[in-house]
Biopython code that builds the backbone (N, CA, C, O; Angstrom):
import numpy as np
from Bio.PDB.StructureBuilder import StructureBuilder

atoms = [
    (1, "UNK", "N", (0.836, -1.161, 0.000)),
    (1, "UNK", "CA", (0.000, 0.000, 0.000)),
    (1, "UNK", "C", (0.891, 1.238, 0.000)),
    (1, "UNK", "O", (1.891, 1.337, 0.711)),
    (2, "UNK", "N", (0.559, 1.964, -0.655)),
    (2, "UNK", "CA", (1.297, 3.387, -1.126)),
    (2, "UNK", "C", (0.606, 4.156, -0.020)),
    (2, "UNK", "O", (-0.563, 4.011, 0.335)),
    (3, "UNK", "N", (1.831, 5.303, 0.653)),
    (3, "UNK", "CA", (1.133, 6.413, 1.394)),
    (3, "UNK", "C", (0.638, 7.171, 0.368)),
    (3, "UNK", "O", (1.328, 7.366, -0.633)),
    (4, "UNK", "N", (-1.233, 7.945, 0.556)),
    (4, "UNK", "CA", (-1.485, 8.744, -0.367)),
    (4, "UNK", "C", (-0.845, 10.409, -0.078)),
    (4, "UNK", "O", (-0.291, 10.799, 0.949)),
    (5, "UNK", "N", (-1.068, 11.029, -1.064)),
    (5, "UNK", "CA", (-0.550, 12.374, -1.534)),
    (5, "UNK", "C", (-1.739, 13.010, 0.041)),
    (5, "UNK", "O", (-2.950, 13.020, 0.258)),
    (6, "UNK", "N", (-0.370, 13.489, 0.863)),
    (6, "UNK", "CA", (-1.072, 14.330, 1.824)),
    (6, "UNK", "C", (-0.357, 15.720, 1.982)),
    (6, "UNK", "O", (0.850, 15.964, 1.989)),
    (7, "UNK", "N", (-1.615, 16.706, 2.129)),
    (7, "UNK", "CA", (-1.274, 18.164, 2.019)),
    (7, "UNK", "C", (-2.041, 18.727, 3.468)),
    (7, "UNK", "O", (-3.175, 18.476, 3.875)),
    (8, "UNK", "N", (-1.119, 19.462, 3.990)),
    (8, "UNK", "CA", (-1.679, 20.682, 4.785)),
    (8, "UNK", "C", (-2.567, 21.674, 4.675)),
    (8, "UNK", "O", (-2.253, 22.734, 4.133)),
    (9, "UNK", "N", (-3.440, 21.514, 5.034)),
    (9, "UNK", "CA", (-4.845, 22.419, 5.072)),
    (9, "UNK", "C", (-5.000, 23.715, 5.839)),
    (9, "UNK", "O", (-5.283, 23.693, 7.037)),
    (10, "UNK", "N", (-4.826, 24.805, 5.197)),
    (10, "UNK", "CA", (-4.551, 26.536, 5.869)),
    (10, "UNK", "C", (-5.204, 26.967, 5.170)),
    (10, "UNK", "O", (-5.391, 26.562, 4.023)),
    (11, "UNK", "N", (-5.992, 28.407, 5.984)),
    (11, "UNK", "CA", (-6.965, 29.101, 5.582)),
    (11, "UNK", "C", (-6.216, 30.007, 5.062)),
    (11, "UNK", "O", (-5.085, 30.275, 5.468)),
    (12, "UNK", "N", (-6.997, 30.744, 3.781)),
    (12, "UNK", "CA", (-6.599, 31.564, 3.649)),
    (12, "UNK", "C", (-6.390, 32.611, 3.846)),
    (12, "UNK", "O", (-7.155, 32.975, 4.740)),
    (13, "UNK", "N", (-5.569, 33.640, 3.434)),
    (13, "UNK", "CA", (-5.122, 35.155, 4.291)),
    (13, "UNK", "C", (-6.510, 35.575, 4.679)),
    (13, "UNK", "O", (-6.829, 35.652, 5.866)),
    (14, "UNK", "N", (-7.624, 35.941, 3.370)),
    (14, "UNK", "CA", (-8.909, 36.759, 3.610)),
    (14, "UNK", "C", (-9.860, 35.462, 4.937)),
    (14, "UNK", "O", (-10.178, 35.817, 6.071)),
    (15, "UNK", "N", (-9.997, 34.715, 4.638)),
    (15, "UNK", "CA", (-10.635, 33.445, 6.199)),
    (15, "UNK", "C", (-10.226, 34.232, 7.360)),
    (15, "UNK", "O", (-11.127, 34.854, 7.923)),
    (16, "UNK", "N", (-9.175, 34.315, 7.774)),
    (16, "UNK", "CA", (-8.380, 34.341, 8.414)),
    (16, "UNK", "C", (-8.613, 35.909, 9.226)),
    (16, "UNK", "O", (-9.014, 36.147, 10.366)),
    (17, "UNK", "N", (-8.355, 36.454, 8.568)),
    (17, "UNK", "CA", (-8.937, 38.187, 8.954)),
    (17, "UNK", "C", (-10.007, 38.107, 9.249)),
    (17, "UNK", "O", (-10.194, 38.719, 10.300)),
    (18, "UNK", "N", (-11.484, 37.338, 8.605)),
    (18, "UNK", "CA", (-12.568, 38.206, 8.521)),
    (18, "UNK", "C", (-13.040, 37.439, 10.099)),
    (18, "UNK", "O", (-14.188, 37.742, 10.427)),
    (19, "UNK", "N", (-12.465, 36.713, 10.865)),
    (19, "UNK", "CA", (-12.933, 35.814, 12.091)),
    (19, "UNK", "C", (-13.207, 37.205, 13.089)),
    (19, "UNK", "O", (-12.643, 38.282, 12.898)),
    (20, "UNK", "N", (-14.059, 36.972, 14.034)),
    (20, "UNK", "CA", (-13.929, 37.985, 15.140)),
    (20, "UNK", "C", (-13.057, 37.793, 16.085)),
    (20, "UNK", "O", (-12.482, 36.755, 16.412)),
    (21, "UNK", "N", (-12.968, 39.133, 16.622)),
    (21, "UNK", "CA", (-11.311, 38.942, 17.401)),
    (21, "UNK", "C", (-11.906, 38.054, 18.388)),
    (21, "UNK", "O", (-13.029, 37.556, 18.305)),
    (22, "UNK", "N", (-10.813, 37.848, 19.611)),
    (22, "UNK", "CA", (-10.959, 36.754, 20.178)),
    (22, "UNK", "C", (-11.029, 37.429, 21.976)),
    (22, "UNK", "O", (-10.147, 38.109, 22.500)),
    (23, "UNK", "N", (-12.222, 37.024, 22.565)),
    (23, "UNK", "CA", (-12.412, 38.043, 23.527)),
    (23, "UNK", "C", (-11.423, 38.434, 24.248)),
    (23, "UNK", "O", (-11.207, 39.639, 24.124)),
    (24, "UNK", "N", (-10.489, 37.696, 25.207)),
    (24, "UNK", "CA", (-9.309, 37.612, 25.616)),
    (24, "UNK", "C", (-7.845, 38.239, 25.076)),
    (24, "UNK", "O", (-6.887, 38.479, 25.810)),
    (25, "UNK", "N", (-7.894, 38.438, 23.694)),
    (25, "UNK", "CA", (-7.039, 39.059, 23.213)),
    (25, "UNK", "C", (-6.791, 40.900, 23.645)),
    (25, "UNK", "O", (-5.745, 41.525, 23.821)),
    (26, "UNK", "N", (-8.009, 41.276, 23.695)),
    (26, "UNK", "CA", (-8.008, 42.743, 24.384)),
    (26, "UNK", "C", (-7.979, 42.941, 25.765)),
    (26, "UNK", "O", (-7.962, 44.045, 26.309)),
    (27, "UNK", "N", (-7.974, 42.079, 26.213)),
    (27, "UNK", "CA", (-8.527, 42.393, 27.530)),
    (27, "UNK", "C", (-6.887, 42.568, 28.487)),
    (27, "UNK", "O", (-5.851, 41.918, 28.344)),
    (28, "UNK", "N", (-7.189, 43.660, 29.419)),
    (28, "UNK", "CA", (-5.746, 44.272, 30.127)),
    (28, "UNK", "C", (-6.073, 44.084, 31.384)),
    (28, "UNK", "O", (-7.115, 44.516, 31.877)),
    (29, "UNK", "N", (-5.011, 43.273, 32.137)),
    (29, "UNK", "CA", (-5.165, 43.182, 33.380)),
    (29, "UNK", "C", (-5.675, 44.139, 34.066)),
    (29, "UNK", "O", (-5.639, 45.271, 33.585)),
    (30, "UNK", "N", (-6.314, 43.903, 35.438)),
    (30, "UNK", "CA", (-6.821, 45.425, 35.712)),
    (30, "UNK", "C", (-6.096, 45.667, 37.185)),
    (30, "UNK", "O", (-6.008, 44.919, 38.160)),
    (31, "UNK", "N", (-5.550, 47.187, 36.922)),
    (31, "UNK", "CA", (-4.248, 47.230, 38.277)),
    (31, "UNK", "C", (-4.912, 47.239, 39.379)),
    (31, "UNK", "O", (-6.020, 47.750, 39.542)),
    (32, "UNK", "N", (-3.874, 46.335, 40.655)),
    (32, "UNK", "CA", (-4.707, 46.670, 41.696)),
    (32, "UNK", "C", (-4.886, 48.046, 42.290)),
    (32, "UNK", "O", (-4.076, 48.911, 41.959)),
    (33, "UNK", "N", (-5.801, 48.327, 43.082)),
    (33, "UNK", "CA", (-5.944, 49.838, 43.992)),
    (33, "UNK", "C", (-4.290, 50.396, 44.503)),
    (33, "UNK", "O", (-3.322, 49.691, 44.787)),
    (34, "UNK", "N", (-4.386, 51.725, 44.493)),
    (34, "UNK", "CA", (-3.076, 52.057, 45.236)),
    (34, "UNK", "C", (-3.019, 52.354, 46.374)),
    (34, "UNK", "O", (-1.981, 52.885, 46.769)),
    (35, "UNK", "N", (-4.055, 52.128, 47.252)),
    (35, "UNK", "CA", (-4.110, 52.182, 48.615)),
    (35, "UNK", "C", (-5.214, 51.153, 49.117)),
    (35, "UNK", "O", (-6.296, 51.027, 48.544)),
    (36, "UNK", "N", (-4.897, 50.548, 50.060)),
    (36, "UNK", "CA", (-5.991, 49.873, 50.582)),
    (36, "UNK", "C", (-6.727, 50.017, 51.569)),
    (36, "UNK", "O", (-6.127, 50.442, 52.557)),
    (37, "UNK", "N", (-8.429, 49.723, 51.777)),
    (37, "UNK", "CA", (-8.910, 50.315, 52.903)),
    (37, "UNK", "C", (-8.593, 49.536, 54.196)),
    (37, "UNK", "O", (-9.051, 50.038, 55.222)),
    (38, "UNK", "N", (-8.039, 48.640, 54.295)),
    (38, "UNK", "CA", (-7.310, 48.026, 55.444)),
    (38, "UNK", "C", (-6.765, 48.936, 56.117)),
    (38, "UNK", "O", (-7.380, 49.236, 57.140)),
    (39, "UNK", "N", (-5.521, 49.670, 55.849)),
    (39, "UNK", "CA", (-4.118, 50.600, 56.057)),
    (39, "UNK", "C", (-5.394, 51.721, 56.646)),
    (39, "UNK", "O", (-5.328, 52.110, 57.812)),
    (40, "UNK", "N", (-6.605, 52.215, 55.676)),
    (40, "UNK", "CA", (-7.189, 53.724, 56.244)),
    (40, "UNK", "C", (-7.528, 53.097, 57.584)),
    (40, "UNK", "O", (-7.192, 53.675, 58.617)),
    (41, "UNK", "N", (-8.198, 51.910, 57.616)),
    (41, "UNK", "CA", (-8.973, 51.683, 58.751)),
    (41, "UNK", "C", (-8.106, 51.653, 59.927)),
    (41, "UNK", "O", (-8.280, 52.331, 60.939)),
    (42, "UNK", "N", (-7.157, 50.816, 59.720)),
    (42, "UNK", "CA", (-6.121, 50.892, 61.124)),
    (42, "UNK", "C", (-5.516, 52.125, 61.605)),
    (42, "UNK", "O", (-5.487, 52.329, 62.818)),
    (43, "UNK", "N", (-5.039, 52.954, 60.802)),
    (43, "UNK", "CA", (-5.260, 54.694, 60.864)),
    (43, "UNK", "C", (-5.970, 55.104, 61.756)),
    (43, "UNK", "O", (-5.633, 55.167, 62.938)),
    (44, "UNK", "N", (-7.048, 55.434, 61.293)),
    (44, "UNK", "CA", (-8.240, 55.607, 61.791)),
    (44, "UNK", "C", (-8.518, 55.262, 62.808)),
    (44, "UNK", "O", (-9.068, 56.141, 63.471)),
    (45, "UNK", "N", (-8.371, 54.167, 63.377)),
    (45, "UNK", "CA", (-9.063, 53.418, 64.459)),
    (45, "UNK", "C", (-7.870, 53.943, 65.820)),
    (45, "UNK", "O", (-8.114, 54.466, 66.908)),
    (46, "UNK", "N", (-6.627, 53.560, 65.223)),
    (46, "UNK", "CA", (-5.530, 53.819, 66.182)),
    (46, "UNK", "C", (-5.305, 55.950, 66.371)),
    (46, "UNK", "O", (-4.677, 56.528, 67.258)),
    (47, "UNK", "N", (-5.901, 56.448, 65.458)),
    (47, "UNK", "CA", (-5.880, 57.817, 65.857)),
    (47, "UNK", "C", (-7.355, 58.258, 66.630)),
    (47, "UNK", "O", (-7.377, 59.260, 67.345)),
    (48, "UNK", "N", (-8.588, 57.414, 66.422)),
    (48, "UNK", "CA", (-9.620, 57.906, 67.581)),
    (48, "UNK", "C", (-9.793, 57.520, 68.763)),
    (48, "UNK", "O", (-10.636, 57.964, 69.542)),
    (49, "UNK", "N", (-8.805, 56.450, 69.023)),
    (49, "UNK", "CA", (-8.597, 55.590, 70.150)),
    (49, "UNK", "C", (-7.352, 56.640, 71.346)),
    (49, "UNK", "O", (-7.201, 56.809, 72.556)),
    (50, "UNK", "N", (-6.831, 57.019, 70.295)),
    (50, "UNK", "CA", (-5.418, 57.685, 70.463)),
    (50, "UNK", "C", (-4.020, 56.444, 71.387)),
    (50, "UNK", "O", (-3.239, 56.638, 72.318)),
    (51, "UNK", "N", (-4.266, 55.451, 70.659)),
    (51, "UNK", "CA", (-3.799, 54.642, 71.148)),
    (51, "UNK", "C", (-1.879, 54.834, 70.726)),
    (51, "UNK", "O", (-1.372, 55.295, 69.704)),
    (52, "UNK", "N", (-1.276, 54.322, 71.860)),
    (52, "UNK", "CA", (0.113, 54.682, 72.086)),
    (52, "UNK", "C", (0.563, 53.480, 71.133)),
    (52, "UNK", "O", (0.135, 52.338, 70.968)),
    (53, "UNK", "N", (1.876, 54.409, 70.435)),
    (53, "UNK", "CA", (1.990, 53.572, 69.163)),
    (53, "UNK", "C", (4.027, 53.089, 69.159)),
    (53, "UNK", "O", (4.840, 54.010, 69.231)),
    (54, "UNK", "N", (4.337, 52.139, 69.102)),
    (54, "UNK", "CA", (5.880, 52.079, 69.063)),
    (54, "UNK", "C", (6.128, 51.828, 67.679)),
    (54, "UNK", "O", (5.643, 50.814, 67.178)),
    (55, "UNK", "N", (6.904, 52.713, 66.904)),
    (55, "UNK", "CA", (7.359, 52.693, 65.479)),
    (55, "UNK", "C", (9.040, 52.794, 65.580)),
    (55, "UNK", "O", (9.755, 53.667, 66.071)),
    (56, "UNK", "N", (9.363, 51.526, 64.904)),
    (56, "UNK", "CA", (10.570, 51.201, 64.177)),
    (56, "UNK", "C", (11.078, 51.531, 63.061)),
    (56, "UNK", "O", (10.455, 51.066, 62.107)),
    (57, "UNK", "N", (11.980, 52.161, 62.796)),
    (57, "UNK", "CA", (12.659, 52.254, 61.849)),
    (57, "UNK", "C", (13.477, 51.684, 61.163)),
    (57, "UNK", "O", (14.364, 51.247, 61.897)),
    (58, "UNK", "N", (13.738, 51.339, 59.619)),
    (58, "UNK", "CA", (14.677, 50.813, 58.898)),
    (58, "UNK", "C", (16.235, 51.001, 59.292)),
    (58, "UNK", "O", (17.129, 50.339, 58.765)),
    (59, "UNK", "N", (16.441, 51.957, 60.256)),
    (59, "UNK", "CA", (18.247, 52.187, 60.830)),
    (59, "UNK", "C", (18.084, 51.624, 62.431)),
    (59, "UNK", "O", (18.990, 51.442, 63.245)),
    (60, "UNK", "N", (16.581, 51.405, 62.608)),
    (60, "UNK", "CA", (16.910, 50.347, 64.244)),
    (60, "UNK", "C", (16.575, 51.575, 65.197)),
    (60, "UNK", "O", (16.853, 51.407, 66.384)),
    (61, "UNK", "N", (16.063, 52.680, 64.857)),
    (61, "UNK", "CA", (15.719, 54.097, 65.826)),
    (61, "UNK", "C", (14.252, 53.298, 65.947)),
    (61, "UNK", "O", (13.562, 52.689, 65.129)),
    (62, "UNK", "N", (14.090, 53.669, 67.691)),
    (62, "UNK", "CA", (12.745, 53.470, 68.145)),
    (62, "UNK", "C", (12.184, 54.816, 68.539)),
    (62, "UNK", "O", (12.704, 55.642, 69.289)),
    (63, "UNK", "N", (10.558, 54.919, 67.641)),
    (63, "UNK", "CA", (9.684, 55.940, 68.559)),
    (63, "UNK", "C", (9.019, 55.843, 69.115)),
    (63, "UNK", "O", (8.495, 54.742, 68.940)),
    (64, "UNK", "N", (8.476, 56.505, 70.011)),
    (64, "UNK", "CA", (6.735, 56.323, 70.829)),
    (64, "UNK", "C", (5.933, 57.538, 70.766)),
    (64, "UNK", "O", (6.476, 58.643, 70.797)),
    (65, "UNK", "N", (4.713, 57.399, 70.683)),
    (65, "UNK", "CA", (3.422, 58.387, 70.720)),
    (65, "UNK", "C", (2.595, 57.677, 69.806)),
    (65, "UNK", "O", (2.698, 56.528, 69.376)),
    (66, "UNK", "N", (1.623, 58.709, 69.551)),
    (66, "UNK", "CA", (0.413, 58.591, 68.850)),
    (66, "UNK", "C", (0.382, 59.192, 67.544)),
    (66, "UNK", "O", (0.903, 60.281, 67.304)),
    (67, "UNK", "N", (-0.210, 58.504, 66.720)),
    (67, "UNK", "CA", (-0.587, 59.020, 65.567)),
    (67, "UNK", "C", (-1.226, 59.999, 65.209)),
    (67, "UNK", "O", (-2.383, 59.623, 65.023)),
    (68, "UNK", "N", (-1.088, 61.426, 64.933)),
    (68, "UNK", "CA", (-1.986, 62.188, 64.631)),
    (68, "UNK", "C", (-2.655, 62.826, 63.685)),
    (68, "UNK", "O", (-3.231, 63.913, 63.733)),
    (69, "UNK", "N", (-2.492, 61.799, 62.516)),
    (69, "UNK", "CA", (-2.806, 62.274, 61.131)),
    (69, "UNK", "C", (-1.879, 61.341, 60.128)),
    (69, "UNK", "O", (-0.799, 60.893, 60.512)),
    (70, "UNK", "N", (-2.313, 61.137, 59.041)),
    (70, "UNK", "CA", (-1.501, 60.460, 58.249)),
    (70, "UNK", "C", (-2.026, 60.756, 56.537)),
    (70, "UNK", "O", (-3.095, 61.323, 56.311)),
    (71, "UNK", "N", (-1.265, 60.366, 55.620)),
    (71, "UNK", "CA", (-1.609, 60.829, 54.551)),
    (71, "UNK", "C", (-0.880, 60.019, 53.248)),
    (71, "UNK", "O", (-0.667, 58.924, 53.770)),
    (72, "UNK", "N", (-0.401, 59.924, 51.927)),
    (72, "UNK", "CA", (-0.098, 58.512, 51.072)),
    (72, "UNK", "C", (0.916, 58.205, 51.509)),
    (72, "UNK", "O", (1.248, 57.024, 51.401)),
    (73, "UNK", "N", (2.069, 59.446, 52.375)),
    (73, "UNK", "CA", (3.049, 59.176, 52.262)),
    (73, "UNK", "C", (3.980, 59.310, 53.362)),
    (73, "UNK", "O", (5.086, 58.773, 53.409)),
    (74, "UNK", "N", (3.473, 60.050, 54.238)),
    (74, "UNK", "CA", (4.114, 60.170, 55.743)),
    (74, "UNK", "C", (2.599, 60.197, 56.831)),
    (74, "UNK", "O", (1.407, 60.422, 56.622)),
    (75, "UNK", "N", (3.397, 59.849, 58.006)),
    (75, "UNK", "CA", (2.829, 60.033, 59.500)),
    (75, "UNK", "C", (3.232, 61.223, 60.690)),
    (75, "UNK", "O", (4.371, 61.592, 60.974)),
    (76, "UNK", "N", (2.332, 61.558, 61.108)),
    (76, "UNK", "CA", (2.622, 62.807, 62.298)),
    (76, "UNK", "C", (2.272, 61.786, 63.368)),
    (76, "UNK", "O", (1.298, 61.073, 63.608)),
    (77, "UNK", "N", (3.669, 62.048, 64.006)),
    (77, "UNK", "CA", (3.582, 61.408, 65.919)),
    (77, "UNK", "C", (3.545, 62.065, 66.227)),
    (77, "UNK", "O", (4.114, 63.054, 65.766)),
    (78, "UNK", "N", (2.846, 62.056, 67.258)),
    (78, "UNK", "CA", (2.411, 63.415, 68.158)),
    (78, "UNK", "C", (3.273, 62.535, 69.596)),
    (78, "UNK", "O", (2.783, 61.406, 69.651)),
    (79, "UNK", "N", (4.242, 62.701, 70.595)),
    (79, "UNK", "CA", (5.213, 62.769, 71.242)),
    (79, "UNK", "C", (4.694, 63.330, 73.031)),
    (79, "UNK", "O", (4.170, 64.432, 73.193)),
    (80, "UNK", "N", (4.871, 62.679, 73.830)),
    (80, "UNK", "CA", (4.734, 63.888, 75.144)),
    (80, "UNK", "C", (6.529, 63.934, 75.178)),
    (80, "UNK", "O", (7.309, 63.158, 74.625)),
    (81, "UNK", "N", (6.909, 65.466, 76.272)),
    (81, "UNK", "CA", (7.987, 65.548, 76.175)),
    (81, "UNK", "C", (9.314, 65.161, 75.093)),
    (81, "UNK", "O", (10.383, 64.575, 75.267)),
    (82, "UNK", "N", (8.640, 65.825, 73.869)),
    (82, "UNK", "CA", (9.531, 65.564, 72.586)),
    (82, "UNK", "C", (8.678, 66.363, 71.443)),
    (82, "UNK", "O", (7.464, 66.568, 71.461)),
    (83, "UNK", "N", (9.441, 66.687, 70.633)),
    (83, "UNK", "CA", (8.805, 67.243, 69.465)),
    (83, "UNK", "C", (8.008, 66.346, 68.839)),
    (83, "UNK", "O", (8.397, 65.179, 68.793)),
    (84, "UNK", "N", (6.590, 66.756, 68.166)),
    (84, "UNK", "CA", (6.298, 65.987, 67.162)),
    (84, "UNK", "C", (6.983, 65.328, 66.037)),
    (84, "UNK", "O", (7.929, 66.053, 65.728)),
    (85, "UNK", "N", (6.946, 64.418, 65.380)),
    (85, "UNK", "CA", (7.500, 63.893, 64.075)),
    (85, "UNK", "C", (6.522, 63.902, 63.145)),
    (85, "UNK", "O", (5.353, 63.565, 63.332)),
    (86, "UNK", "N", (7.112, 64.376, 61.919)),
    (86, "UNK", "CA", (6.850, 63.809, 60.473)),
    (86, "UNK", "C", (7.481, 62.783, 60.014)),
    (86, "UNK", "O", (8.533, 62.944, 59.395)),
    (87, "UNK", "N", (6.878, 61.369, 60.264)),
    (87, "UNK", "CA", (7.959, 60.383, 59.389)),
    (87, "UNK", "C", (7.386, 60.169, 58.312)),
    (87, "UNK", "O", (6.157, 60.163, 58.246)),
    (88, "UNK", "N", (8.360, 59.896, 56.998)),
    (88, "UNK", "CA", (8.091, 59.003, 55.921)),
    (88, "UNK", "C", (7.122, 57.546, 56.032)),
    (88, "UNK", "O", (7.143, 56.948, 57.107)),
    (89, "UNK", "N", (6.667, 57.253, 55.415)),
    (89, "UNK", "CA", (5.977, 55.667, 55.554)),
    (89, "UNK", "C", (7.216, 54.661, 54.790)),
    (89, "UNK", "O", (7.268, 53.436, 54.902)),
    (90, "UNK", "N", (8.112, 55.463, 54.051)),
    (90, "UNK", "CA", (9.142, 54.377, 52.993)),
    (90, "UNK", "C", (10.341, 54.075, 54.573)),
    (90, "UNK", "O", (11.181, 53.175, 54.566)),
    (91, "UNK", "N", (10.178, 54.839, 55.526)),
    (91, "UNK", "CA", (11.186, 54.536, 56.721)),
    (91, "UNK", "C", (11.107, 53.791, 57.611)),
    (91, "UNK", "O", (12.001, 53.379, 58.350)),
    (92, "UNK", "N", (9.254, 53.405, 57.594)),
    (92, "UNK", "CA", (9.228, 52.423, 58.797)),
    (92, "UNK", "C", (9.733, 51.106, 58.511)),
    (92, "UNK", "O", (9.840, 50.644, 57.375)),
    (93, "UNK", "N", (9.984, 50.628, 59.380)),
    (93, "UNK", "CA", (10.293, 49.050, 59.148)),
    (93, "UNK", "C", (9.130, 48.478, 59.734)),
    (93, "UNK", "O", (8.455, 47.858, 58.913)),
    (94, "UNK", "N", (8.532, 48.493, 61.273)),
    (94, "UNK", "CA", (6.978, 48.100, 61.366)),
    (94, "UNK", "C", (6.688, 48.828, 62.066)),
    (94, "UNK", "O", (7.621, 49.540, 62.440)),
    (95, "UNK", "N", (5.512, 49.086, 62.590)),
    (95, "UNK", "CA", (5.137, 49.483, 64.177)),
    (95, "UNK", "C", (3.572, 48.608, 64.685)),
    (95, "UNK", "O", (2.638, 48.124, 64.045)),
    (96, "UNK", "N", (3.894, 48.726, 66.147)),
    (96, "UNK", "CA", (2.532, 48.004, 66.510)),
    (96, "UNK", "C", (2.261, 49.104, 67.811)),
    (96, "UNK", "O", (2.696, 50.241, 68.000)),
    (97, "UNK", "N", (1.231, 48.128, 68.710)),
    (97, "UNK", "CA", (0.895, 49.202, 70.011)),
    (97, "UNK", "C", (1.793, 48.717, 71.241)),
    (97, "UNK", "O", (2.155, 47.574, 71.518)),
    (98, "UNK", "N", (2.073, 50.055, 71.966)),
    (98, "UNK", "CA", (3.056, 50.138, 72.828)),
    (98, "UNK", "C", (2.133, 49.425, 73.863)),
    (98, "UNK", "O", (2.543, 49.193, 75.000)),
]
sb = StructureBuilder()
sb.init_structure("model")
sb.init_model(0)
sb.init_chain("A")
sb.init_seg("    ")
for serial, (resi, resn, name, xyz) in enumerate(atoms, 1):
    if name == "N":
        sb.init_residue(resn, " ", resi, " ")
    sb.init_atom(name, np.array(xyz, "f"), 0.0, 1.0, " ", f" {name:<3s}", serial, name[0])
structure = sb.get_structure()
């Protein structure tokens, strides 16, 4: 038995175009949020409480006080016997409650 004459079967250029696109092909991940309401809430909660706060820093400096405002990118400690602070948020390393 002879193998018969076999050819590859492709659409042509115009087939080929006239298909509808393919839903998935457009579609763009969608970015997550740039802030989360987790972060406002703990904010929030720890500045109406006025709860005493110990924050660490990325160089190993420890602070204490309360939070008195915060915003995308820094925190105000509010301090007894010490100046207030403005820290960065890119400086903390963590903080929890004192």
């Amino acid at each position: 038995m002879e193998p018969g004459n076999r050819r590859l079967i492709r659409p042509s250029i115009s087939e080929a175009t006239d298909r509808p696109p393919r839903k998935d092909a457009g579609a763009k991940k969608v970015m997550p949020p740039d802030q989360t309401n987790a972060e406002n809430f703990y904010y929030l909660k720890q500045m109406q409480s006025k709860t005493p706060m110990t924050i660490v820093l990325k160089d190993g400096e420890i602070l204490s006080g309360v939070i008195e405002w915060y915003d995308k990118c820094c925190l105000k400690l509010n301090r007894e016997g010490a100046p207030n602070l403005l820290i960065y948020k890119s400086n903390v390393k963590y903080m929890h409650k004192a």
